[in-house]
N, CA, C and O atoms as a GROMACS GRO file, in nm:
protein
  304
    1UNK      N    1   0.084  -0.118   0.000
    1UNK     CA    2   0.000   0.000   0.000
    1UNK      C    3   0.089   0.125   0.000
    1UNK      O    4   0.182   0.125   0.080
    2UNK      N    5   0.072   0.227  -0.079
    2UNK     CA    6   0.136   0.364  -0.100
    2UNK      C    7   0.104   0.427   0.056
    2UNK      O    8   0.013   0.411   0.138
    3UNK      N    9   0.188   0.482   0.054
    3UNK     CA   10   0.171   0.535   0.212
    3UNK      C   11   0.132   0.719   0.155
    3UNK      O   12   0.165   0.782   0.054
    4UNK      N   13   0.057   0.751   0.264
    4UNK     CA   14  -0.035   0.876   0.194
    4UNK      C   15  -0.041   0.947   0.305
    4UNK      O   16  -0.039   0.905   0.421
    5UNK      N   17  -0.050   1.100   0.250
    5UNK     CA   18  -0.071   1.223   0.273
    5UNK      C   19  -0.180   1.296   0.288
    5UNK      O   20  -0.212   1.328   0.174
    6UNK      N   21  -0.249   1.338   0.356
    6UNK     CA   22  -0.393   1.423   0.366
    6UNK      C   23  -0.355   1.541   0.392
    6UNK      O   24  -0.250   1.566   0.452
    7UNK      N   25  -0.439   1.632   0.347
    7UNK     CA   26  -0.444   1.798   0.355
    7UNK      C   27  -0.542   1.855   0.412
    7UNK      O   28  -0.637   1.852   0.333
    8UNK      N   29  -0.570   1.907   0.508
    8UNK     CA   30  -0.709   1.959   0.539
    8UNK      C   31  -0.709   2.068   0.583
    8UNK      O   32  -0.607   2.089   0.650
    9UNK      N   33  -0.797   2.174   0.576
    9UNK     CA   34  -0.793   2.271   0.584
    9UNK      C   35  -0.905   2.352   0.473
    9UNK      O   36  -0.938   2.322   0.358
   10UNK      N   37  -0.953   2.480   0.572
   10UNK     CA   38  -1.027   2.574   0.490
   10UNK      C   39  -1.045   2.586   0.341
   10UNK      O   40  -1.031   2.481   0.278
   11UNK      N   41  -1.079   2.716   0.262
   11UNK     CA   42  -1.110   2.718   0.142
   11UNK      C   43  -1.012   2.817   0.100
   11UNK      O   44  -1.037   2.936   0.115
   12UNK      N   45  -0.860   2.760   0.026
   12UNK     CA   46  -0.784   2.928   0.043
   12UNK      C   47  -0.706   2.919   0.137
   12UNK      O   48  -0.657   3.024   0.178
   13UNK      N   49  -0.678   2.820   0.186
   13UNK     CA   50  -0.571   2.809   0.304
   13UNK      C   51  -0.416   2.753   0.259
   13UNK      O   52  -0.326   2.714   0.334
   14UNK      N   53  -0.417   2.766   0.065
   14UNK     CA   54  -0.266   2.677   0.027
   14UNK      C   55  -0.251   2.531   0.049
   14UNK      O   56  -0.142   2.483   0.077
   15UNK      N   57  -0.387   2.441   0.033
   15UNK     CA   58  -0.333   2.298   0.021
   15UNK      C   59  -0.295   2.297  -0.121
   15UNK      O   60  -0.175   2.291  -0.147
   16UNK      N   61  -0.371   2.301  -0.205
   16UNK     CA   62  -0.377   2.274  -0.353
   16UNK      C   63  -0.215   2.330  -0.370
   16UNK      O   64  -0.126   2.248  -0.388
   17UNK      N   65  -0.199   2.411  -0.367
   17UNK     CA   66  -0.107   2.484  -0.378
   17UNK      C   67   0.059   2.476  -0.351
   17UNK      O   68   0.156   2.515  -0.416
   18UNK      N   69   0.041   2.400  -0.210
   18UNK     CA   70   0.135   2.322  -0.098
   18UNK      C   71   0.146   2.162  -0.204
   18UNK      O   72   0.258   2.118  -0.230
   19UNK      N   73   0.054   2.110  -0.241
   19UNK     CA   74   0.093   1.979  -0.333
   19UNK      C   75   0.153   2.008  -0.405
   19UNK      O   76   0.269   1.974  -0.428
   20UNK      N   77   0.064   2.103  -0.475
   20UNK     CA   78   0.159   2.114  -0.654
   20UNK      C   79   0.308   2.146  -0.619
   20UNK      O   80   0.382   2.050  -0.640
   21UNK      N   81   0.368   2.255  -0.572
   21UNK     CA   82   0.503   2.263  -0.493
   21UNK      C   83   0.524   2.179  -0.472
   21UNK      O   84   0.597   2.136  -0.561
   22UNK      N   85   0.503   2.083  -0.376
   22UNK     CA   86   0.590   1.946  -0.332
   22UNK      C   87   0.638   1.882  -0.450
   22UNK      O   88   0.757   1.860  -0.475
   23UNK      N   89   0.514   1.844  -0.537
   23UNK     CA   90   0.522   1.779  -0.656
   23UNK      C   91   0.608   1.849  -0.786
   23UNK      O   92   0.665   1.786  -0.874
   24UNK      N   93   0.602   1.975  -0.774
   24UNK     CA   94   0.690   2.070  -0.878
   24UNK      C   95   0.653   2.041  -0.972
   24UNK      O   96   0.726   1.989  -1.056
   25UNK      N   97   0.460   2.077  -1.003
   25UNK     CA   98   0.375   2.026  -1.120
   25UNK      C   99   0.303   2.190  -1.151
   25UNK      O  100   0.349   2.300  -1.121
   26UNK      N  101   0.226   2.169  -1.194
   26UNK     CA  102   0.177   2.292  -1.290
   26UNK      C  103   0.115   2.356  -1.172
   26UNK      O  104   0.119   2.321  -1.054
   27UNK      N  105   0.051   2.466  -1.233
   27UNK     CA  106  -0.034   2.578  -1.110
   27UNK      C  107  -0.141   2.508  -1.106
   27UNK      O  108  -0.204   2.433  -1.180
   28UNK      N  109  -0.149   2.564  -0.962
   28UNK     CA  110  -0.290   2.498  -0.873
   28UNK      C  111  -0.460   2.567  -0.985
   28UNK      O  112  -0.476   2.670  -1.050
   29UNK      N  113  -0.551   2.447  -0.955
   29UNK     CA  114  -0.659   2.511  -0.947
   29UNK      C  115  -0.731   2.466  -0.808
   29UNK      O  116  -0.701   2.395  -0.712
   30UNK      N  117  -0.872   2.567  -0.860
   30UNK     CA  118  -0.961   2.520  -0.717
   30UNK      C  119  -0.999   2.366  -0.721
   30UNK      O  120  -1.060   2.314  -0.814
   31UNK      N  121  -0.951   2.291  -0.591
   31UNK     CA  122  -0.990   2.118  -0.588
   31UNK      C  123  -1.171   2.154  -0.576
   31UNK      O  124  -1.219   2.253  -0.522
   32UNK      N  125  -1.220   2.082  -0.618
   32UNK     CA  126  -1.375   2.033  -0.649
   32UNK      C  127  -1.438   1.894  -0.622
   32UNK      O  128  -1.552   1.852  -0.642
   33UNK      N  129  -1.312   1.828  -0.563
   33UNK     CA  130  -1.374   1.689  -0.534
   33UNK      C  131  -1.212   1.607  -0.475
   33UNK      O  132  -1.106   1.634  -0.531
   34UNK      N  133  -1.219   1.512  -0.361
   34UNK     CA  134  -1.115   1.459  -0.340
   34UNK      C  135  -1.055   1.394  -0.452
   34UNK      O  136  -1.090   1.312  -0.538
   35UNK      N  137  -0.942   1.464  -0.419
   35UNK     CA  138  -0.840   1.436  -0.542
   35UNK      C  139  -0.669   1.362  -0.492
   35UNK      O  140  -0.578   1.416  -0.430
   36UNK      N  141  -0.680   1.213  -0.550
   36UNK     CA  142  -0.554   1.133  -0.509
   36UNK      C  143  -0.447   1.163  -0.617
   36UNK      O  144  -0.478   1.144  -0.734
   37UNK      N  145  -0.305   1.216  -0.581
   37UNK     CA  146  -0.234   1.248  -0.669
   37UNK      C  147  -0.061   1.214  -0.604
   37UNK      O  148   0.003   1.285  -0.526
   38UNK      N  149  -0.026   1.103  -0.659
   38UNK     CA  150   0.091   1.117  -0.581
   38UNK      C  151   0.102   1.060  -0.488
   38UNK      O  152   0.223   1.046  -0.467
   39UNK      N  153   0.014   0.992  -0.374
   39UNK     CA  154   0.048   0.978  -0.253
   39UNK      C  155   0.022   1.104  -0.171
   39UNK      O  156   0.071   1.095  -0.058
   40UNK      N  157  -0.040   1.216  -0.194
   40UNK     CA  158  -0.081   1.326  -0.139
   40UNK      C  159  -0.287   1.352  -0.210
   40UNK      O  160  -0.352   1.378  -0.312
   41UNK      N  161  -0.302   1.321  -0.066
   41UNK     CA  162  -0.479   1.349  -0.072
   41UNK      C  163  -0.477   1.484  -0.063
   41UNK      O  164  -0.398   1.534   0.017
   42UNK      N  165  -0.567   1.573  -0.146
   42UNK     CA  166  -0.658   1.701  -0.145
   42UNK      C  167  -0.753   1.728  -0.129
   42UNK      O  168  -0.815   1.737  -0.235
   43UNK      N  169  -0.836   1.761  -0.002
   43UNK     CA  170  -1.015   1.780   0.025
   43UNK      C  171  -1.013   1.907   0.036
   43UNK      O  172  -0.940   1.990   0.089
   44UNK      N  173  -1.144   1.907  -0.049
   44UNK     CA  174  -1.183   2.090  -0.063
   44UNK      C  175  -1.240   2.100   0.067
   44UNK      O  176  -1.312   2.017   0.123
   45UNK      N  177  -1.186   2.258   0.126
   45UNK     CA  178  -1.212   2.302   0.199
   45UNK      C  179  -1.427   2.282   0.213
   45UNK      O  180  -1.486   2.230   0.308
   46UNK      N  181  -1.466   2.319   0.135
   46UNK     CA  182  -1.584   2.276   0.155
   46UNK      C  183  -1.678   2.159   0.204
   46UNK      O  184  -1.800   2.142   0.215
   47UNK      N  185  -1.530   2.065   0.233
   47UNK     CA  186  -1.584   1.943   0.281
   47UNK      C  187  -1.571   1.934   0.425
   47UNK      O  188  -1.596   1.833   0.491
   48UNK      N  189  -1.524   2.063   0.478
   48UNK     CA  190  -1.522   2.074   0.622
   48UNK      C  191  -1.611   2.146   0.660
   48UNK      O  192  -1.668   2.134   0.768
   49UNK      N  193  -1.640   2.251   0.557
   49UNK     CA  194  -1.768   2.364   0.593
   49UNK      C  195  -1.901   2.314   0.584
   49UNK      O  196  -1.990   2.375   0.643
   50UNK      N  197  -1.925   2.225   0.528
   50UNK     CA  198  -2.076   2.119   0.503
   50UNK      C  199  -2.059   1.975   0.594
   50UNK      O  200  -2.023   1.861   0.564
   51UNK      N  201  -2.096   2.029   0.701
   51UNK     CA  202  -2.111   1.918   0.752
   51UNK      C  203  -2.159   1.764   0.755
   51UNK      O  204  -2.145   1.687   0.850
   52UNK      N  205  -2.241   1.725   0.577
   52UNK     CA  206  -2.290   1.617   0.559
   52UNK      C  207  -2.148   1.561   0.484
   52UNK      O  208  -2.134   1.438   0.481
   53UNK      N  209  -2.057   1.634   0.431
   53UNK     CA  210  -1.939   1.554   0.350
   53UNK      C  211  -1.804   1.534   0.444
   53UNK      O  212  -1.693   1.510   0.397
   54UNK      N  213  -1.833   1.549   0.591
   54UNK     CA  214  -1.740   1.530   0.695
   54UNK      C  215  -1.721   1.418   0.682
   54UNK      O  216  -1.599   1.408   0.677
   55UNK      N  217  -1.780   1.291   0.670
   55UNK     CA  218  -1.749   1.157   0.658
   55UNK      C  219  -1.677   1.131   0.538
   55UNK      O  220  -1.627   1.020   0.520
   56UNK      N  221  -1.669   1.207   0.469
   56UNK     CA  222  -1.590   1.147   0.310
   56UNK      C  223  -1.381   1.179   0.376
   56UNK      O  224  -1.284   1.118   0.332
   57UNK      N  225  -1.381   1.298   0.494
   57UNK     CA  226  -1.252   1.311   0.512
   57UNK      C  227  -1.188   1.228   0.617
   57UNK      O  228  -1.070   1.212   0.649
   58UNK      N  229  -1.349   1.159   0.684
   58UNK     CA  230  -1.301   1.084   0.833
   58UNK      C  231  -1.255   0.960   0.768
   58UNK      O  232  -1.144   0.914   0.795
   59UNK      N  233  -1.346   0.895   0.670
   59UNK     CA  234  -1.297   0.810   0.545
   59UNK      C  235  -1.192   0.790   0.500
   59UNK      O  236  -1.125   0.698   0.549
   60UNK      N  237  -1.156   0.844   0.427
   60UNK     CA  238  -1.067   0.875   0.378
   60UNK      C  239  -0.861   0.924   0.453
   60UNK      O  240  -0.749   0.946   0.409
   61UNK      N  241  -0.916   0.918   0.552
   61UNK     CA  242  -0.848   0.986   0.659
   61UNK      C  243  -0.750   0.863   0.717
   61UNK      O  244  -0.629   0.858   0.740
   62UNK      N  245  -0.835   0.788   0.727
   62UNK     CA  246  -0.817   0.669   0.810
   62UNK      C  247  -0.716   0.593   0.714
   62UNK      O  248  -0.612   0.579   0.778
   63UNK      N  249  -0.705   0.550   0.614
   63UNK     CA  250  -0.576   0.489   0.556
   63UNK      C  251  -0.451   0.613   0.532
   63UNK      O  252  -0.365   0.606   0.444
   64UNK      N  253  -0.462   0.694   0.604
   64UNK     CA  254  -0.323   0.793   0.576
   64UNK      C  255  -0.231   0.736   0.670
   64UNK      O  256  -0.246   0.635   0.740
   65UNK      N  257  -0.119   0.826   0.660
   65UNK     CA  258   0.033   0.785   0.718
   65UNK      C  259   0.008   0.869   0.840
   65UNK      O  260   0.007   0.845   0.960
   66UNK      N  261  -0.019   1.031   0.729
   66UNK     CA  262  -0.027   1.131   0.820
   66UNK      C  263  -0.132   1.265   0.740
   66UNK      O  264  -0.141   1.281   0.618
   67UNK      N  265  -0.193   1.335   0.830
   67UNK     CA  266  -0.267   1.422   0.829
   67UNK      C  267  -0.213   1.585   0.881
   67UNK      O  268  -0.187   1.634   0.991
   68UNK      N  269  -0.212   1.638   0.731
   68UNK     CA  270  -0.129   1.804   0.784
   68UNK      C  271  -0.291   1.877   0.724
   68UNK      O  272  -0.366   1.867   0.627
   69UNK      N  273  -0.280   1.971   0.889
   69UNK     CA  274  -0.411   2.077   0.926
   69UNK      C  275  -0.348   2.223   0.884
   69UNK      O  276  -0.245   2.279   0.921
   70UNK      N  277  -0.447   2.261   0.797
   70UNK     CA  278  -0.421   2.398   0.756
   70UNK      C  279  -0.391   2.488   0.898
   70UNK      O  280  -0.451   2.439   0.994
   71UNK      N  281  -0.325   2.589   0.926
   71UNK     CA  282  -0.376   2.702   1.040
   71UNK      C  283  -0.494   2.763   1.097
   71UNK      O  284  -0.540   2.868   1.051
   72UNK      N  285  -0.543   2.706   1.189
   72UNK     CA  286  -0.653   2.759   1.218
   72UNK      C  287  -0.801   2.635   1.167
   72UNK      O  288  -0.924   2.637   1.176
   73UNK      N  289  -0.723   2.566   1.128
   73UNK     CA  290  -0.844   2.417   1.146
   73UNK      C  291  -0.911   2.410   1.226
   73UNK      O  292  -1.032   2.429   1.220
   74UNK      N  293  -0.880   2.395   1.272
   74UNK     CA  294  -0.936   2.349   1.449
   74UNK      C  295  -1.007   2.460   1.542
   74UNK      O  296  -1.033   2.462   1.662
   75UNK      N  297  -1.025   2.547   1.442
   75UNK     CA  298  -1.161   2.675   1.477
   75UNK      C  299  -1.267   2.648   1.374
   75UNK      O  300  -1.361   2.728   1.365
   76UNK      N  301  -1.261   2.550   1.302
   76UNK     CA  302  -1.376   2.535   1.235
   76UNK      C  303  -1.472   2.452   1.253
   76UNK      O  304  -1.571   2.454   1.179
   0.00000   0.00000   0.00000
């Protein structure tokens, strides 16, 4: 199993952004849907602000290595 990366955080908080850099791939757009790339997971911020798609990151969450929280996560 690929060992994996999660991103979480707000809307605008530099995940998308923070991958593509790691990866040293083209410019970011806005993520629109969990997106596996690399061994690095991307959830739109909107999946923290709607509380019915919270289960798609607890999901999803659970086979990671590790989980990096935008700043200020954890006020949302």
């Amino acid at each position: 199993m690929q060992k994996r990366v999660m991103f979480i955080g707000a809307s605008g908080s530099g995940k998308t952004t923070l991958i593509k850099t790691l990866r040293g791939c083209e410019e970011a757009v806005k993520t629109q849907a969990l997106t596996f790339e690399d061994g690095f997971i991307d959830i739109p911020g909107e999946y923290m602000d709607i509380r019915r798609l919270n289960h798609a990151v607890i999901t999803t969450g659970n086979g990671c290595r590790c989980n990096i929280c935008s700043p200020g996560f954890y006020k949302l």
